[in-house]
C-alpha positions in Angstrom: 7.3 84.7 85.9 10.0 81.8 85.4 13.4 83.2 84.7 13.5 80.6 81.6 10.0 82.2 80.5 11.5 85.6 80.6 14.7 84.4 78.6 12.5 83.0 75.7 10.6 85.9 75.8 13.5 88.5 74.8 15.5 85.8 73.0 11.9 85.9 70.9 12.1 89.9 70.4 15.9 90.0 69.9 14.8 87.3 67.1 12.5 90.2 65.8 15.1 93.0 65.4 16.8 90.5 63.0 13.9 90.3 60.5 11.1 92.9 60.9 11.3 95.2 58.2 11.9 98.8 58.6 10.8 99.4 62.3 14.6 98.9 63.7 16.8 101.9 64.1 20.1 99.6 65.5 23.6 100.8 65.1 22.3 103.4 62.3 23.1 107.4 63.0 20.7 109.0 65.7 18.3 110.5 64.4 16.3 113.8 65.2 15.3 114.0 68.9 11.7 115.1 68.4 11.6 117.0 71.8 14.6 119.1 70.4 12.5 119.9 67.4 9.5 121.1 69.6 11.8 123.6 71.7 13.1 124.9 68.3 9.8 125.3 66.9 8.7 127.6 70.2 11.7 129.4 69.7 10.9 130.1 66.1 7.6 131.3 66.7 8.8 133.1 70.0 11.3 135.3 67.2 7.8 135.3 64.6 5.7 136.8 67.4 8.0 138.2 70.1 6.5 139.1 73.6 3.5 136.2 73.3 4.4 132.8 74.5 7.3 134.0 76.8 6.7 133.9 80.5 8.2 137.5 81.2 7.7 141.1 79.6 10.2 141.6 77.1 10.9 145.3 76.9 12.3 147.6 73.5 15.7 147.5 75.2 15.6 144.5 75.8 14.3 143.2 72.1 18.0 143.2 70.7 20.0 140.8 72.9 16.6 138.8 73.3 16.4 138.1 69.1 20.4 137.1 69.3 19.6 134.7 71.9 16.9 133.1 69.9 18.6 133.0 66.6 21.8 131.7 68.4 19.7 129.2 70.0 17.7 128.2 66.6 21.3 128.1 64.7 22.7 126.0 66.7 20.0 124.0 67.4 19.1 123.2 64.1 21.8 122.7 62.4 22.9 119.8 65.0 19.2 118.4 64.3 19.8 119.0 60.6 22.6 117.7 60.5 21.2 114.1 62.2 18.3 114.3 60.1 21.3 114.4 56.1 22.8 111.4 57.6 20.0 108.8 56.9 20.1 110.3 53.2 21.1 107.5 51.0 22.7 109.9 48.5 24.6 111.6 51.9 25.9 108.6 53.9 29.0 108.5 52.2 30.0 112.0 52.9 32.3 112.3 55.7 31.1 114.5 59.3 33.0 117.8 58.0 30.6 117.5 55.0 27.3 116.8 56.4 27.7 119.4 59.1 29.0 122.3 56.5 26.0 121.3 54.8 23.7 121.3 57.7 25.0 124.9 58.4 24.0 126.2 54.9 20.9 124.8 55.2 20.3 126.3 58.5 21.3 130.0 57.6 19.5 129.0 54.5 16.1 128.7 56.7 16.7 131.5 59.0 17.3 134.3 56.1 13.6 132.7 55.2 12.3 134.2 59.0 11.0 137.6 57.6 9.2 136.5 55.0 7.5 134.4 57.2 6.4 136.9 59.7 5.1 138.7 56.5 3.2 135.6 55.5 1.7 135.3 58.9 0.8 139.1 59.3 -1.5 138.1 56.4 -3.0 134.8 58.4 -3.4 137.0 61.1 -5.7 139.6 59.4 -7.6 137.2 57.6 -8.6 135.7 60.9 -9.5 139.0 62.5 -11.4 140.1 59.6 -13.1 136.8 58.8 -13.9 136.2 62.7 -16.6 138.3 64.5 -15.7 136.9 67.6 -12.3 137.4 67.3 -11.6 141.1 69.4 -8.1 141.9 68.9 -5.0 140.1 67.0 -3.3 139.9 70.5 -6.3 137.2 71.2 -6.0 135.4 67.3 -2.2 134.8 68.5 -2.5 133.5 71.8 -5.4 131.4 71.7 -6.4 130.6 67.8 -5.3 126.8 67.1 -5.8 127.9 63.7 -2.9 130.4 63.6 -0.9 128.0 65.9 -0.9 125.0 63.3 -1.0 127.9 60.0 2.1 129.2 61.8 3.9 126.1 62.3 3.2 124.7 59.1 4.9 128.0 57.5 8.1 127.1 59.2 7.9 123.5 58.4 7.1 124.3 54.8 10.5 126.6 54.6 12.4 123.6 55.5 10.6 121.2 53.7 11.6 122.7 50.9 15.5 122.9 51.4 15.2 119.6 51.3 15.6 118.4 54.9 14.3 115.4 55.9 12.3 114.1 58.7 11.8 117.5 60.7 9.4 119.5 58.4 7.0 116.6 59.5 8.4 116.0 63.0 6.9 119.9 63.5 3.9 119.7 61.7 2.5 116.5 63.7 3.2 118.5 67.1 1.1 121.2 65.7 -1.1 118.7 65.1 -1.4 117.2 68.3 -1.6 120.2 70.0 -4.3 121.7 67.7 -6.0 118.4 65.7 -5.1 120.6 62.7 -3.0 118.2 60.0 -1.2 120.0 57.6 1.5 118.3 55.7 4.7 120.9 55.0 5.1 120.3 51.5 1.6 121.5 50.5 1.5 125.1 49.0 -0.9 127.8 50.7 -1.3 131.3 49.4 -1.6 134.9 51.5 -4.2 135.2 54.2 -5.0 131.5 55.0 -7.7 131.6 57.7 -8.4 128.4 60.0 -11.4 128.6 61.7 -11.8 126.4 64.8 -10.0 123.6 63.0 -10.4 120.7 65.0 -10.0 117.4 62.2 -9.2 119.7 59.6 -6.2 117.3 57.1 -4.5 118.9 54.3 -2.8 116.8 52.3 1.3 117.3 50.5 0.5 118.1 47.0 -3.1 120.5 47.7 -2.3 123.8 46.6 -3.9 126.3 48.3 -4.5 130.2 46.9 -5.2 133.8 48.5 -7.8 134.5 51.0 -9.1 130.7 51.4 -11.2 130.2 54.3 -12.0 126.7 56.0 -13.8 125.5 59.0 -13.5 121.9 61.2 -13.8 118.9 59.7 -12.4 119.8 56.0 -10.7 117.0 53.9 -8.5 118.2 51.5 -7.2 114.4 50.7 -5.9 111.8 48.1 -8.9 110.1 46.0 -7.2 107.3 45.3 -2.8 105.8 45.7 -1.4 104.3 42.0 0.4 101.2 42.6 3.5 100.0 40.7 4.3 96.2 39.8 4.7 95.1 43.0 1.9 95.9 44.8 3.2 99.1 46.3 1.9 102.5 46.8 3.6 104.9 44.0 5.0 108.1 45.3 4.9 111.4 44.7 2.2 112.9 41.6 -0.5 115.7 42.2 -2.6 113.9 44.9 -4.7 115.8 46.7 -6.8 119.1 45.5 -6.5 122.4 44.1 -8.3 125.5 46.2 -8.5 128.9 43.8 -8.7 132.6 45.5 -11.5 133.6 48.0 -12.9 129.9 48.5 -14.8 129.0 51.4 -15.1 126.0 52.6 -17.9 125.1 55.8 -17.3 122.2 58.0 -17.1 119.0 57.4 -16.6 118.8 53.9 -14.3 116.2 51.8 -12.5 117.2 49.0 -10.6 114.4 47.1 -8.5 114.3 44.1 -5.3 115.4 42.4 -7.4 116.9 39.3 -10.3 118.6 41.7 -10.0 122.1 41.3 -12.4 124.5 43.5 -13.0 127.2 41.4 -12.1 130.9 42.2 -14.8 132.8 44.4 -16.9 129.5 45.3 -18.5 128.2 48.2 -18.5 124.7 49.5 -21.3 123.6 52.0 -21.0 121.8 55.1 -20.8 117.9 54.7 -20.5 117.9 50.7 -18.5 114.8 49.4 -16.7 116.3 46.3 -14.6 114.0 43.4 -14.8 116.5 41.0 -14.0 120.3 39.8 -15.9 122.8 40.1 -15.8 126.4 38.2 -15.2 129.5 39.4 -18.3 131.5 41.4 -20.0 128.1 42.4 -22.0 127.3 45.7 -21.9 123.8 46.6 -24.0 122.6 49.0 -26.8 119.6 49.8 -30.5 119.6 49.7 -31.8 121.0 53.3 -32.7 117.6 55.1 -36.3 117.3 56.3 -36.3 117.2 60.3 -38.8 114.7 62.5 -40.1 116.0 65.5 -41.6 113.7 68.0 -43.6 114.8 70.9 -41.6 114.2 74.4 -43.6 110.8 76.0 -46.1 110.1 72.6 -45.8 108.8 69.8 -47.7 111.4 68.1 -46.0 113.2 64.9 -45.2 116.5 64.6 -45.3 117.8 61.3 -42.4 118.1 59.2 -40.2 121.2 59.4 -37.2 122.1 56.7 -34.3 122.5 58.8 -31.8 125.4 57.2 -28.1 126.3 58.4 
């Protein structure tokens, strides 16, 4: 390549930074460093469930100094990524560095009073997972190898933050929960005791689903929007209830899609694999398709078996 071709062709993306809209971060504060947020999400989770993702044996007299080490780190940690994330606030940017840090702190010891009722929470997810899983042998094996409880867990600490108001890294730690696990759960939506995620590969919940007690759900399920109001302009509207409402002790098998601000799954019901759902349905319902009819064809003839109902 021509030096004059290479010129022209970064004179043509320096041209870009100019105009594009919205997908330049030049001379603005930095922001969040998402591999900060991941380390502080570990540590979280290693002060949550103490003695399971660390590499070494940590001992009773050892517990002590080990939980001021972590809360230390997660203090400090996250109040310097808070304190990043206030400063593209538009309401914040004309508060001076003294301000936005003392706020950041608050914030921070804000969260990390929230850490034992979050352990409580997840003592509950935990349960519900051993109880609801015949596979699952002990809660030593639900914690240290159940994506479920990985993405359940991190969404609980997301949701804490979410709610104080912090921007950026309640969703910067639910979308590495994500990755890790294919489990999409946005902080701000509201989930009730004993949440149980079984296998949970493509499972999406969406900000404004509320969630109640002792909900069940497999892979697949998606609790999502039906449908974005638009203002004058063209442009999606935000915030309004948008995505579904789960009562107590649903169940809900894999693959289903349930769509709607104003869908509400009854109390006690049962959704079936695959079912497409725009509507409510009342409490002590089971919602499920018509068992398909199954073809069998004979291996090398084009013979016809004949027809079999094929039940899950």
């Amino acid at each position: 390549m021509k030096n004059n071709q290479l010129s022209e062709i970064i004179e043509q993306i320096l041209s870009g930074y100019k105009t594009d809209r919205g997908i330049n971060h030049i001379e603005g504060p930095n922001l969040p460093s998402k591999k900060s947020i991941e380390e502080i999400t570990l540590d979280v989770l290693n002060i949550i469930f103490p003695g399971y993702y660390e590499k070494y044996e940590i001992s009773r007299e050892d517990i002590n100094l080990y939980v001021w080490e972590k809360v230390a780190s997660v203090y400090h940690g996250l109040s310097h990524e808070i304190s990043k994330s206030l400063k593209v606030v538009p309401e914040l940017v004309e508060k001076n560095t003294d301000e936005i840090i003392s706020l950041s702190i608050k914030k921070t010891v804000s969260f990390l009073s929230k850490i034992q009722h979050i352990r409580k929470k997840l003592n509950g997810d935990v349960e519900a997972a051993f109880e609801g899983d015949p596979a699952a042998n002990s809660f030593d094996e639900i914690i240290v190898s159940y994506p479920g409880l990985f993405a359940i867990a991190v969404y609980r600490v997301a949701h804490e933050l979410y709610h104080l108001e912090i921007p950026l890294i309640p969703r910067i730690m639910t979308e590495f929960a994500h990755g890790s696990t294919g489990i999409d759960i946005h902080p701000g939506a509201h989930i009730g005791d004993n949440f149980f995620i079984d296998h949970g590969t493509g499972i999406v919940i969406g900000e404004t689903t509320l969630i109640g007690n002792n909900v069940r759900i497999y892979q697949g399920v998606t609790l999502g929007a039906l449908s974005f109001k638009k203002d004058k302009d063209g442009r999606v509207m935000k915030g309004g209830k948008r995505h579904p409402t789960i009562e107590d002790n649903v169940v809900i098998y894999a693959g289903a899609t349930i769509l709607g601000g104003e869908t509400v799954v009854g109390r006690d019901s049962v959704v079936g694999g695959n079912v497409w759902l725009l509507e409510s349905i009342p409490p002590e319902t089971t919602l499920t398709h018509q068992s398909p009819k199954l073809v069998l064809r004979e291996k090398n003839t084009d013979n016809l078996q004949d027809e079999y109902m094929y039940y899950i």
